[in-house]
N, C-alpha and C positions, 0 to 999 in steps of 0.2 A: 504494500500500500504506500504510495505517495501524497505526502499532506503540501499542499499549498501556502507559499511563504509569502508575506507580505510584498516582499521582494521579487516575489515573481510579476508583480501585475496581476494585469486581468488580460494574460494570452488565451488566444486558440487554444482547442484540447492538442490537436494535431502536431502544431508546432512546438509546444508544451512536452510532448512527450518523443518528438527527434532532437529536443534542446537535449532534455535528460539521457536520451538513447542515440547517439549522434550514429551508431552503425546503422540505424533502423533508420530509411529515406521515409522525408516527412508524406510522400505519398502513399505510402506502403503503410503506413501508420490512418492513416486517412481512411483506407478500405478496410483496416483492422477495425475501424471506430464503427464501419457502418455492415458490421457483420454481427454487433454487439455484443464485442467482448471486452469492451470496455463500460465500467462502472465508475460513475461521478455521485460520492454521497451515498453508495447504495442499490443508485437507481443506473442500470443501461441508459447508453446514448445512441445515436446513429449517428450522429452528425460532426464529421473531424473540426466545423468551426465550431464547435459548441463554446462560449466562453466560459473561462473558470473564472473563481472567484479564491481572493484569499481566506485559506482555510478548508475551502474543497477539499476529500479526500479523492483519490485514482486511483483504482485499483484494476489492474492487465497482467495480461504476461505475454512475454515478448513474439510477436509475428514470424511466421516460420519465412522465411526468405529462398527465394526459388535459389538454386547453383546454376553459374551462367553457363549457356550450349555449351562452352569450350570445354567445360569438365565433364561433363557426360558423355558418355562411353556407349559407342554406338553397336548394336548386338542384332543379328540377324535370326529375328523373333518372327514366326511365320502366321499372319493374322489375314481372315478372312476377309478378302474386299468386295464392300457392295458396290463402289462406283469410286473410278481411278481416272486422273488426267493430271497435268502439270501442272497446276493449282490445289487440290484437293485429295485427297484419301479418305473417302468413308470405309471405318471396318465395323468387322461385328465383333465387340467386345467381348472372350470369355470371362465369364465367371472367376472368379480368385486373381486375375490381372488387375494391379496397382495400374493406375492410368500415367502419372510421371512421378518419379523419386521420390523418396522421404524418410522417416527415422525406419531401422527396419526393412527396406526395401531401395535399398541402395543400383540396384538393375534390376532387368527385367519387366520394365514396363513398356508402354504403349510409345514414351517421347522415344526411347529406345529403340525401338524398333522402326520408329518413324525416321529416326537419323540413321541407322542402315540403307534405310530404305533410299535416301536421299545420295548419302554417300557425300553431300557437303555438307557443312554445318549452314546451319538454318541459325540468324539472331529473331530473338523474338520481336513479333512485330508490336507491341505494349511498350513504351515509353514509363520507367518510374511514373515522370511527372503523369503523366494521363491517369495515372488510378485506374486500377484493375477490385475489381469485386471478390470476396473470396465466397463465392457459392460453384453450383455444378455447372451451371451453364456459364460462367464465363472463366477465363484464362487468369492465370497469377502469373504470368512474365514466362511460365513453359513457353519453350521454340515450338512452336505447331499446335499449341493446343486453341482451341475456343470454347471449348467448356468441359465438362467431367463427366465421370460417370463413379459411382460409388464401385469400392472395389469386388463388391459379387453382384452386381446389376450386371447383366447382359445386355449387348446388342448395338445400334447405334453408335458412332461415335465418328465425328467428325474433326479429323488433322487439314491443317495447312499447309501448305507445302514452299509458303513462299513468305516474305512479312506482307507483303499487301496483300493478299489473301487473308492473312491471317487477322486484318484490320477490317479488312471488308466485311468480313463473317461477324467476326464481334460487331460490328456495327447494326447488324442484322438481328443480335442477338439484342443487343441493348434496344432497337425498334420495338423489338417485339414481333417480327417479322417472321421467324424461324419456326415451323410447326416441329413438336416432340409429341409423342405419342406413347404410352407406355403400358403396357398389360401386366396384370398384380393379378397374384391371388390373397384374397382377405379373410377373415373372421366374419361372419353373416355377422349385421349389427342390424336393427331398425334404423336407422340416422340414415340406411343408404336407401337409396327408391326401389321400388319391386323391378322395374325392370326399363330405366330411362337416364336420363342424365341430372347431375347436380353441378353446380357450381357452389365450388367451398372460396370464399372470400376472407381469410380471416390471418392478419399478421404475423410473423413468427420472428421470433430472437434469442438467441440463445440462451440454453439455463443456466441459472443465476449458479447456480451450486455446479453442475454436473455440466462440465465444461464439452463433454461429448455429443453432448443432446442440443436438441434444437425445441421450442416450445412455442405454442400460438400465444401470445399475448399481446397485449395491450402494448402500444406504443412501441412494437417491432416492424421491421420490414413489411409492406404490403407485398402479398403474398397468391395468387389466385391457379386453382386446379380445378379444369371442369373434369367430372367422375361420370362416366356410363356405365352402369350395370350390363354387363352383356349374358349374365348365366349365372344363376344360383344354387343353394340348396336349402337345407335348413338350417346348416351349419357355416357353410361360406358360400365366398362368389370370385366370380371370373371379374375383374373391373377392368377397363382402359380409361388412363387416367393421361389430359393432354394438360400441360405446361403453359401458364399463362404468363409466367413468374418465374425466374429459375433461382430457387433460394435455397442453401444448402439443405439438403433433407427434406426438401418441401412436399413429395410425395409422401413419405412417412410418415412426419407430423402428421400432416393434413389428412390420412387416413387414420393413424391415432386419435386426433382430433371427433373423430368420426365412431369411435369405439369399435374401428372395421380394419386392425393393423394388420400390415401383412404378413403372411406365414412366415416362421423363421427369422423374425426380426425381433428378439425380446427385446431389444433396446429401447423400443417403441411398443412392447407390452405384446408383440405377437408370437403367439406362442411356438418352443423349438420342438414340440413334438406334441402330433396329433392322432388320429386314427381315420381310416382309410373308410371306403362305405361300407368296407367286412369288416368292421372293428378290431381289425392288426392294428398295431403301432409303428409309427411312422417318425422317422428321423429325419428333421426341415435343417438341414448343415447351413441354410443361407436364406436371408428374405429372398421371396419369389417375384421378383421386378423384373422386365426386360423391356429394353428400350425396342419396341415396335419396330416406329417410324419416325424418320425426320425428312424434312423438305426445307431446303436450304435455296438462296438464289446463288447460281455462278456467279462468281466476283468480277469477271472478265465478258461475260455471253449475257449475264441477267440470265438466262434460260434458267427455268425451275428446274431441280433436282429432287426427287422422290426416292428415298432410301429405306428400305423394308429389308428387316433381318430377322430369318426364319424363325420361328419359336423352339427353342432349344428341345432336346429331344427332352432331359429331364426335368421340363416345366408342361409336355404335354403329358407325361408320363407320373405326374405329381397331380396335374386337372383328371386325368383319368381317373387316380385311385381314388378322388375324394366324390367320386361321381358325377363331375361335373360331365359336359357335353365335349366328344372328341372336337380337338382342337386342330 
């Protein structure tokens, strides 16, 4: 915790805390504030101008900082392509692939493989100064990335192949422009429709205590996920869940939110093991999310791109056992 000296004024949070943290760029500190994991007094902020006051207390902990292309180690990782050209690589993400580097998982991810693929070094096309977002769909300074995918989400996943590409897309993304589509299996709740769509509208920022989780609350990130019911039972349902919003966790929450979490997610309260419609017992090793579809515009043609990636065999093989309708 940092307490506010008289001495300090009344600066920015942002600037305030690359004064104190001079490694940490005051942008990078900026997209930290508006992920909310920073607390002023007690209470999350979003907002890196926020001004302090003397006596404010701060309390953070330090933003993870991407490692620049030049130290990453390019590995000849073989990943399914839905759609290739000198701009772009869309793949279908497995299950247990880290998407770029971090504590833990030093290789073997997707930017990895994406710099083989390339065989130059790719700089990212994100500028410190411009502020990057830290949720799924946008990029943290990774060479080729424009947005995430949690590390056992399946499917979808759209690289850069160039920085202006890489700036195009993000820009696409920050519009709003970029359709994502995802198919979940859930926990039957009432809160979901018998058999139609919902729109979930409702904030999310990080938990105050549980620095892993993500929460809807009050004066977080606006946040929006439309939910169609496409197959039920008495017990769960088949949902496609489209991205209005890319906030970290934002499907999870927002089907937590929902008392409808999805399978193999306890972190979000969804249970890691079920039974089957013959009442075996069933072992959920990972939530059941796969990223569908995305439709992206080419950065260079504008032609729309439509990218669909199959539904894994053990997500149709998981809808089977719980009875739902072959997939």
């Amino acid at each position: 915790m940092i307490q506010i000296l008289a001495e300090d004024g009344a600066p920015r949070l942002d600037r305030f805390l690359a004064d104190r943290f001079p490694d940490v760029p005051r942008a990078r500190w900026d997209a930290h504030v508006r992920t909310g994991a920073v607390r002023v007094n007690g209470q999350s902020v979003s907002k890196g101008g926020t001004k302090l006051r003397p006596g404010d207390q701060v309390e953070t902990e330090l933003p993870v900082i991407p490692a620049p292309a030049a130290h990453l180690e390019a590995e000849a990782i073989d990943l399914p392509t839905l759609f290739e050209d000198s701009q772009l690589w869309i793949v279908d993400k497995p299950a247990g692939m880290v998407v770029h580097p971090g504590p833990g998982h030093a290789g073997g991810t997707v930017v990895n493989a994406l710099l083989h693929r390339l065989q130059t070094p790719l700089a990212s096309g994100v500028g410190e100064e411009e502020g990057e977002e830290e949720s799924e769909e946008l990029s943290t300074g990774w060479p080729g990335l424009v947005h995430r995918l949690d590390r056992y989400t399946t499917g979808c996943l759209c690289l850069a192949k160039t920085a202006e590409a890489q700036r195009a897309i993000q820009a696409q993304f920050k519009a709003r422009s970029v359709e994502k589509r995802y198919l979940a299996l859930v926990r039957h709740s009432p809160r979901l429709p018998q058999l139609g769509t919902l729109l979930v509208d409702e904030p999310i920022a990080r938990h105050k205590q549980d620095r892993l989780r993500m929460v809807v609350a009050a004066g977080g990130r606006p946040a929006q996920t439309r939910i169609r019911v496409l197959a039920r039972t008495t017990s769960v349902a088949l949902v496609e869940c489209e991205l209005l919003t890319g906030r970290t966790h934002q499907i999870r929450v927002h089907l937590a939110h929902l008392r409808a979490p999805l399978l193999g997610d306890p972190l979000y309260g969804g249970p890691g093991r079920w039974k089957d419609a013959a009442g075996e017992a069933l072992v959920l090793p990972h939530p059941a999310l796969h990223a569908w579809k995305l439709s992206v515009d080419h950065p260079l043609t504008g032609a729309r791109i439509d990218a669909v990636a199959p539904i894994p065999e053990a997500f149709r093989t998981l809808a089977a056992a719980l009875g739902l309708p072959e997939l």
